[in-house]
N, C-alpha and C positions, 0 to 999 in steps of 0.2 A: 654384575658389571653393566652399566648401563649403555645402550646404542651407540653413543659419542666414542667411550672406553672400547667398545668392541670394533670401529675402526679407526682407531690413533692411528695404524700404520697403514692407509689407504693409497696411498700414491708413492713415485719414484722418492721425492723430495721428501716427505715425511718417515723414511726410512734411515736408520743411521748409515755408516760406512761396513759398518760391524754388526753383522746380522744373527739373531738368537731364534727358534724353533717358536717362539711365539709371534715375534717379525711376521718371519713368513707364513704362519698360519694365516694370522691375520691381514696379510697382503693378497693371501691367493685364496682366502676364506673358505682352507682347510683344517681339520683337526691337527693337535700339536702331535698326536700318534702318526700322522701319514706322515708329517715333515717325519720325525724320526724314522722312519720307514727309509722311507728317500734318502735321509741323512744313511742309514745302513745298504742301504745298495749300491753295488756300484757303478759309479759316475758312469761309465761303456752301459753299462743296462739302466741309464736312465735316471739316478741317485743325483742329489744335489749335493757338488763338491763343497768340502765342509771341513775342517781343519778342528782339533783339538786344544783348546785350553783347561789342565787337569783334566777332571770329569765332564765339564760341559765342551759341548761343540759349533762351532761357530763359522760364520759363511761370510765371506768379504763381497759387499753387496755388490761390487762389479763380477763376480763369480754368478753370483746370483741374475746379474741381468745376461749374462752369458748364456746362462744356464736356459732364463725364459725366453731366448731369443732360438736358443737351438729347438727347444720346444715345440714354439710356434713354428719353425719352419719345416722340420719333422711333419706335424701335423698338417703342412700346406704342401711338403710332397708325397703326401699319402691320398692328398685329394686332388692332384693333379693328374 
């Protein structure tokens, strides 16, 4: 896959509505194993909330920016 390929999904806007396990890898330039990780934990311990279609699983990107926002702010009253 070439550099360009490895981040198609770099920014807010270049992300769909409807977010797949490679999405987010590749937005937060993690392996597609941690998302499913995350995707298996629970949302209270930290999991990214994620919703089912048949077998695969899927994240409604305003979930997704929820998600990074509690994150960050987690992480900024842990250093406060």
């Amino acid at each position: 896959m070439s550099n360009k390929e490895n981040n198609k999904f770099s920014t807010w806007d270049s992300l769909p509505d409807t977010l797949t396990a490679l999405h987010i890898s590749q937005f937060l330039q993690i392996s597609r194993r941690r998302v499913y990780e995350l995707f298996h934990t629970h949302v209270e311990k930290g999991g990214i909330p994620n919703f089912e279609i048949g077998a695969s699983k899927r994240v409604s990107k305003e979930d997704f920016k929820k998600w990074i926002s509690l994150k960050m702010k987690e992480k900024n009253d842990v250093n406060s």
